[in-house]
C-alpha positions, -999 to 999 in steps of 0.1 A, spaced: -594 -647 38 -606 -625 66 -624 -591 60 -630 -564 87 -649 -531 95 -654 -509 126 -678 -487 140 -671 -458 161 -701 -449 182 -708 -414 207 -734 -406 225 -766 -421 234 -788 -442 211 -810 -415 196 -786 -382 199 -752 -397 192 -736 -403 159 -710 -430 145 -692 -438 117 -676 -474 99 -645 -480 80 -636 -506 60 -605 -525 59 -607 -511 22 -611 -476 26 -639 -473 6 -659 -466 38 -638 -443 55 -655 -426 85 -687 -430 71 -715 -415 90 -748 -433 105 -772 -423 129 -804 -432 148 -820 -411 120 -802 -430 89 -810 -461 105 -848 -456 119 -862 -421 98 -844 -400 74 -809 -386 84 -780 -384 61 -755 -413 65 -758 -455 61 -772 -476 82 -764 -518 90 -799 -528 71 -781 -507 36 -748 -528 43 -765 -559 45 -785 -554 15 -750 -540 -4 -736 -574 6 -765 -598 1 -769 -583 -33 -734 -581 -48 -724 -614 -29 -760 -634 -49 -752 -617 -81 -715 -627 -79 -723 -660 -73 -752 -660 -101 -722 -647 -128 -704 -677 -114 -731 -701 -119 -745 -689 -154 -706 -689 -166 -704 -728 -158 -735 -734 -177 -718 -716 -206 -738 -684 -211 -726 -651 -221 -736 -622 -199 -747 -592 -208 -759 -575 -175 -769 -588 -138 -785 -564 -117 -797 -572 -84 -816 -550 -52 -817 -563 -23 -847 -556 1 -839 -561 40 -869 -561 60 -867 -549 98 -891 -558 118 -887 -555 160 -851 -557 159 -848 -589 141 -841 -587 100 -873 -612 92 -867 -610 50 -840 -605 26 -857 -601 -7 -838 -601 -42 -851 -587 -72 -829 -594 -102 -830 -585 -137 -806 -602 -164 -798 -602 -195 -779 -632 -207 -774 -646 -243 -792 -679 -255 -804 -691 -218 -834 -703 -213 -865 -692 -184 -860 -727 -168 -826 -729 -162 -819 -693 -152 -846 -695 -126 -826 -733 -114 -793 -713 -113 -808 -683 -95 -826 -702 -68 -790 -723 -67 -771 -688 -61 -797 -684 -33 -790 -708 -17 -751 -708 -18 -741 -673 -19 -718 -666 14 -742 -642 27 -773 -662 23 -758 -687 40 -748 -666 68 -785 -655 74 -805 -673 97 -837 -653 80 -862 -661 47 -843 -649 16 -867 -648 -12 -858 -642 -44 -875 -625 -80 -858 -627 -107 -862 -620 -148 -847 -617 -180 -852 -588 -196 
């Protein structure tokens, strides 16, 4: 399985303007900016698509994991902090919240910490990926 996107970038760092589609369409000429990226300009930035995909990527493998160990779930939500610092992403920090019928603390925090570590984007990291998580 291969997955692509492309940027489209004019002009100079700080005055020009780009935009990313996805091979799915549902980025289609997407704007981002200096300003979305560094301050407050309308438009995404690659920090907010790394945090989109680190937290749906963890929480789909969580679903997977907490489905083998033969829980029911109500709800997984997970947000996904990325942390800029100098040009280099230092953190990825997860916060989830889950409801999930009859598990217990112990072995929710065992399969969250095991999603960590083997979701598809946490592995492609090269970063600290914390992770909080809690039933609610």
């Amino acid at each position: 399985m291969k997955r692509n996107a492309t940027a489209v970038w004019k002009g100079s760092l700080k005055e020009g303007t780009g935009v990313l589609t996805t091979q799915s369409k549902t980025l289609e000429n997407t704007q981002y900016s200096f300003h979305s990226r560094f301050e407050e300009g309308v438009g995404t930035n690659p920090e907010e698509l790394v945090a989109a995909a680190h937290s749906g990527c963890f929480t789909m493998q969580l679903s997977a994991y907490i489905t083998e160990a033969g829980f029911d779930i109500e709800s997984i939500e997970t947000k996904c902090v990325i942390n800029l610092v100098e040009g280099t992403i230092t953190e990825s920090n997860l916060t989830v919240s889950a409801k999930i019928k009859g598990i217990s603390d112990a072995v929710f925090q065992e399969l969250v910490t095991k999603a960590e570590h083997n979701c598809p984007i946490s592995k492609l990291f090269n970063t600290t990926i914390t992770t909080s998580a809690a039933l609610v």
